[in-house]
C-alpha positions as a printed NumPy array, in Angstrom:
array([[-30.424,   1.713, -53.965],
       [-30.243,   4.047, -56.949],
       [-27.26 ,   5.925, -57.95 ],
       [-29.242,   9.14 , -57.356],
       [-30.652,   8.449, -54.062],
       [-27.199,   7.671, -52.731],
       [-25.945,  10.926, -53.981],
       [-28.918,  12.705, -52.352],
       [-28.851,  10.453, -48.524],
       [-24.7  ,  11.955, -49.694],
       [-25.518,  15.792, -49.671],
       [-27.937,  15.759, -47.039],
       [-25.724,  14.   , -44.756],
       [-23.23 ,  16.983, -46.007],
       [-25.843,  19.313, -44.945],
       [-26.489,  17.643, -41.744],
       [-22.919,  17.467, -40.378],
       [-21.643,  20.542, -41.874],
       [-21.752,  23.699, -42.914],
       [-21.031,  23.629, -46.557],
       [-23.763,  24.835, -48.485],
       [-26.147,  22.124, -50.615],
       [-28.129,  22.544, -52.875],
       [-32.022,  22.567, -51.877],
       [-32.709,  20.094, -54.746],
       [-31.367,  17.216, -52.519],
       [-33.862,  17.989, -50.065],
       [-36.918,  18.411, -52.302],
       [-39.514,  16.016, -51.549],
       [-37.403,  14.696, -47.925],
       [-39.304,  14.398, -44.939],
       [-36.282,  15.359, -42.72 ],
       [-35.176,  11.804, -41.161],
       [-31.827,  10.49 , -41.451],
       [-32.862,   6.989, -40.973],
       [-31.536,   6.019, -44.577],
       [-29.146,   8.571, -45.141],
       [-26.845,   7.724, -42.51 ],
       [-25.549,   5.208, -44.368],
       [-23.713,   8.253, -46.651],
       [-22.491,   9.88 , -43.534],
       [-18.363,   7.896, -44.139],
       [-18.549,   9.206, -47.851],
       [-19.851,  12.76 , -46.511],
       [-17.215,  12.474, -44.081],
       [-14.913,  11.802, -46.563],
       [-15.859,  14.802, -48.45 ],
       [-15.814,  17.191, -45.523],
       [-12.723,  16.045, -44.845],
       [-10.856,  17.033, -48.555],
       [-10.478,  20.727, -48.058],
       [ -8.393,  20.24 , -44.743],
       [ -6.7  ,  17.271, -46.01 ],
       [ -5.558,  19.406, -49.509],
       [ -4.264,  22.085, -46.699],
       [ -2.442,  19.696, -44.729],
       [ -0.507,  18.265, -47.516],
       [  0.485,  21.336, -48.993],
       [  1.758,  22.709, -45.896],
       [  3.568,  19.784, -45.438],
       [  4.828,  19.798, -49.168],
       [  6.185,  23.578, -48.276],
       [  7.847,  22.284, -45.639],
       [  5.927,  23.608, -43.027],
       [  6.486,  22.401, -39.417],
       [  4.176,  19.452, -39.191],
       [  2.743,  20.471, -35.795],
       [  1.57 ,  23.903, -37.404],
       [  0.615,  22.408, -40.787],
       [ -1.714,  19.389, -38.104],
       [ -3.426,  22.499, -36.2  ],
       [ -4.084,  24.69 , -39.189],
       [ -5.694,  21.702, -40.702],
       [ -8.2  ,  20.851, -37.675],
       [ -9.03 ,  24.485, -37.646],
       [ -9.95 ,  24.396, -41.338],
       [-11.679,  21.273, -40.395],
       [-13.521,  22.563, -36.956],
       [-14.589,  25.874, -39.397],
       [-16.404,  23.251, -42.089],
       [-17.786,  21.554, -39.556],
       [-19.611,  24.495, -37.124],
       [-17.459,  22.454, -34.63 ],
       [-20.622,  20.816, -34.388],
       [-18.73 ,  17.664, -32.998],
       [-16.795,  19.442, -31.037],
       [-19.639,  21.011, -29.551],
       [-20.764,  17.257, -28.65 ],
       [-17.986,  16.345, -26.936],
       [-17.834,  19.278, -24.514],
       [-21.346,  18.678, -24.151],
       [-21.025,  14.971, -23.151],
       [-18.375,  15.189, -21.065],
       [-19.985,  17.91 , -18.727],
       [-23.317,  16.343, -18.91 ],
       [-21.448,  12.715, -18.376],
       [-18.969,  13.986, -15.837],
       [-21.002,  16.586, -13.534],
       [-24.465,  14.762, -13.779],
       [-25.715,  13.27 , -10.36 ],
       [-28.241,  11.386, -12.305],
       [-30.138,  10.678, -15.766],
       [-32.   ,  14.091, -15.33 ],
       [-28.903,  16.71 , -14.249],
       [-26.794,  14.846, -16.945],
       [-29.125,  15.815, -19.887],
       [-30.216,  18.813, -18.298],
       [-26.421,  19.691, -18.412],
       [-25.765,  18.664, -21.744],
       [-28.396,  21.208, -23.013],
       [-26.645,  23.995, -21.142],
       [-24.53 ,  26.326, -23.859],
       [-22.301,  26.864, -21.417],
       [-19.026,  25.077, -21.156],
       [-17.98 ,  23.905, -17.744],
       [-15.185,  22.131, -16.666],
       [-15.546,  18.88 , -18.338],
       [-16.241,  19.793, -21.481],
       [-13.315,  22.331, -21.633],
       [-10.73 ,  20.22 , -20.456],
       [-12.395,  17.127, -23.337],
       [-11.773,  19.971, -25.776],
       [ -8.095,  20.757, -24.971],
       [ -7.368,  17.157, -25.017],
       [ -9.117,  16.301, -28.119],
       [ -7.42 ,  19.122, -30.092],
       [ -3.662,  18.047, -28.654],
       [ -4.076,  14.682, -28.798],
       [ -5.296,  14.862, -32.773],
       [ -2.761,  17.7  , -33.387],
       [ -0.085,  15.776, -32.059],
       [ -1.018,  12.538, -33.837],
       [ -1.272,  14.524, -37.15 ],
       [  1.76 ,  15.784, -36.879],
       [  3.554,  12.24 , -36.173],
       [  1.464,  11.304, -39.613],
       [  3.081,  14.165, -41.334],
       [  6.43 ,  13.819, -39.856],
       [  6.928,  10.504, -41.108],
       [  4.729,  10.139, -44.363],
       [  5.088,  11.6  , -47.559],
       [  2.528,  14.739, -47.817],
       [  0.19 ,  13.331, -50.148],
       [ -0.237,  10.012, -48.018],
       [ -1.172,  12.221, -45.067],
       [ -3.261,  13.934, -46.497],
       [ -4.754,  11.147, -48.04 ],
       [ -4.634,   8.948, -44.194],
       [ -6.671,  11.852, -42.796],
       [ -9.477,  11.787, -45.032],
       [ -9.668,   8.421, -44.53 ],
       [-10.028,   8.761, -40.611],
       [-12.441,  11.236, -41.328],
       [-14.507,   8.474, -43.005],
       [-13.721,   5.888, -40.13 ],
       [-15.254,   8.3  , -37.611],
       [-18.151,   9.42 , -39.063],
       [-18.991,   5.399, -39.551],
       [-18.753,   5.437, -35.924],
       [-21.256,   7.698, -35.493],
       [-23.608,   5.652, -36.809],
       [-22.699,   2.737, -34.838],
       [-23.419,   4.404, -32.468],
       [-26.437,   5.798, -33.104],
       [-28.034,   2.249, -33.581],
       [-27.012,   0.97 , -30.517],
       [-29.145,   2.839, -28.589],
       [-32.545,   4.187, -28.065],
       [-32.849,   8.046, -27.901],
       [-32.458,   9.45 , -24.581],
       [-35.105,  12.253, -25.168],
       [-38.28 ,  12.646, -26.961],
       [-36.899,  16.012, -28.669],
       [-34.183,  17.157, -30.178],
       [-31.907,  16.745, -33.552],
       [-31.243,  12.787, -32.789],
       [-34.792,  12.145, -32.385],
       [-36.747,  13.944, -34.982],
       [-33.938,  12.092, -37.277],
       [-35.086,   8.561, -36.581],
       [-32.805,   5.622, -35.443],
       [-30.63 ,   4.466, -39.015],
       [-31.712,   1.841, -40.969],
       [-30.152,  -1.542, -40.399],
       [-29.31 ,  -1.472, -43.819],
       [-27.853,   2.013, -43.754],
       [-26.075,   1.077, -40.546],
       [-24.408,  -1.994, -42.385],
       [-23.703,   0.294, -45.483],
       [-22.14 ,   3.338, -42.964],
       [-20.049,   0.325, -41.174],
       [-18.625,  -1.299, -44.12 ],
       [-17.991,   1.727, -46.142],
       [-16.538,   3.705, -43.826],
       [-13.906,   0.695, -42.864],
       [-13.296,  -0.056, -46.422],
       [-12.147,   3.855, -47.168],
       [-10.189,   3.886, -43.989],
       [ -8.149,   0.663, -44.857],
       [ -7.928,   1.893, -48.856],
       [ -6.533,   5.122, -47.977],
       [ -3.988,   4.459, -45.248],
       [ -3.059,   1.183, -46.965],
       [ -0.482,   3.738, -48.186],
       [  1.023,   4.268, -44.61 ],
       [  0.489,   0.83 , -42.757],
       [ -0.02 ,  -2.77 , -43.386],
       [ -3.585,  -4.213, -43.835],
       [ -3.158,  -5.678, -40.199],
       [ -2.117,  -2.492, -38.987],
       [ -4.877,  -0.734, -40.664],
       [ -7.458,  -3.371, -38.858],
       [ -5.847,  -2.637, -35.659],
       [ -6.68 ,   1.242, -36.461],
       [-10.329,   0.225, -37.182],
       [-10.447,  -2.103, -33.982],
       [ -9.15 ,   0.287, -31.878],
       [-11.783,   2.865, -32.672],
       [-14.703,   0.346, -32.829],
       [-13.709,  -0.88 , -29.1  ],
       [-13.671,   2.385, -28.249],
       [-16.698,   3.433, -29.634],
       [-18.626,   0.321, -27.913],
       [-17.419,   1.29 , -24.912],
       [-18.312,   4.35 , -24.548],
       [-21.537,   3.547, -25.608],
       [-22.238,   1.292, -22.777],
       [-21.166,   3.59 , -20.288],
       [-23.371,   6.347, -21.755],
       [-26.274,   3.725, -21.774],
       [-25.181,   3.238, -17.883],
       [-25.779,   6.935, -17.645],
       [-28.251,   8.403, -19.508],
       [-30.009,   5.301, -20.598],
       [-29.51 ,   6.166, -24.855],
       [-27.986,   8.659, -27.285],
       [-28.423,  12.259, -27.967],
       [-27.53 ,  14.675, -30.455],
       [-24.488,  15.289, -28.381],
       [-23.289,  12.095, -27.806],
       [-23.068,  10.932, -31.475],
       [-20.966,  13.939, -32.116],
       [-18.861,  13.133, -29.261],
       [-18.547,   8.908, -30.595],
       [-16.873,  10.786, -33.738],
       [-14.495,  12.994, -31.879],
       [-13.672,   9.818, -29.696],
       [-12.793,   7.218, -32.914],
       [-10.866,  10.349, -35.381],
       [ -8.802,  10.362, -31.438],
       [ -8.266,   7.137, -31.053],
       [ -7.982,   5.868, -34.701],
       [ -5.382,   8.998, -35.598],
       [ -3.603,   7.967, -31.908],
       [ -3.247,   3.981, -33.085],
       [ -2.191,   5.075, -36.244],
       [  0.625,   7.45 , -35.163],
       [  2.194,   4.86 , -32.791],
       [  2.038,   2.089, -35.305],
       [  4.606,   4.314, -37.626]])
């Protein structure tokens, strides 16, 4: 692959799981599939993740209280991001959790509204990664937090991937479909990438054992809730890759926390 095209499959993946603005060069000439690109998505993720990562470790530098300085960056982060995996969690877990069958689940998950499930995912996934942050910047030096969340970021959004692959979509329509299923080469490139910048960037903070115990944790945790969504809904949707990220930065920032 060419320098360039890696830098473009990089800003479209941007564009696709964010809300920064790219430039419409990157997209001249693209047909709109994700198939190849989705091997960027860790180094996109990785991106995304800088501005709350710089905002976490300057809190933390001012001495802020860690807690404050963990929420204030997942807001930054939730802003950059349209909460757009946020949104696929809550969607998941109502669709997952208050389907009857196949047909109520994704009939659910394409409700706006937020029920039960999906709030209660939402309150969990924001105190469980606040809390886990704030163990990170507790006991780290603020530059190596900062640093360890970005590469989580990366982690998760290989995860998303993984997911992606493992399953056939669950609809005909909507954004997963008219994306395409990745590449097995751009799967391989998202998986190894995006557990290469993990280990790099919290080699700072644990061991390399440690840091494959972060990485295991999420991928078991991915696979499993991949099979049970297969059980379910028979493949992926939109929603549920979004919700595979939210589920590996949980665990993988959770693992990571307990291990200091």
């Amino acid at each position: 692959m060419k320098i360039t095209d890696f830098v473009d499959d990089v800003a479209r993946s941007i564009g696709f799981l964010s809300r920064i603005p790219v430039p419409s060069r990157h997209f001249i000439g693209h047909d709109g599939t994700l198939s190849r690109a989705v091997g960027a998505f860790p180094a996109a993720g990785l991106l995304i993740a800088l501005p709350s990562a710089a905002v976490f470790a300057i809190l933390l530098a001012l001495k802020a209280d860690p807690l404050l300085a963990a929420f204030l960056a997942l807001g930054l982060q939730t802003i950059l991001t349209g909460a757009l995996h946020e949104d696929g969690l809550s969607d998941t877990a109502d669709g997952i959790g208050g389907g009857r069958d196949r047909e109520s689940a994704l009939a659910i998950m394409r409700d706006s509204r937020i029920g039960s499930y999906g709030a209660i995912a939402l309150i969990l996934s924001f105190a469980i990664r606040g809390s886990a942050l704030a163990v990170l910047g507790a006991v780290l030096a603020p530059t190596q937090a900062g640093i360890a969340l970005i590469g989580i970021a990366a982690l998760s959004r290989a995860a998303m991937v993984w997911h992606w692959s493992l399953l056939p979509s669950a609809r005909s329509d909507g954004v997963a479909a008219s994306a395409g299923m990745p590449e097995e080469n751009a799967t391989s490139l998202a998986l190894f990438t995006g557990a290469l910048i993990c280990l790099v960037l919290t080699g700072g903070a644990t061991s390399f054992i440690e840091g494959v115990v972060v990485i295991a944790a999420a991928g078991l945790a991915c696979w499993a809730a991949t099979q049970y969504i297969d059980a379910k809904i028979g493949g992926h949707t939109g929603d549920t890759i979004g919700a595979s990220q939210q589920l590996a930065e949980i665990v993988s920032l959770s693992i990571l926390a307990v291990l200091l």
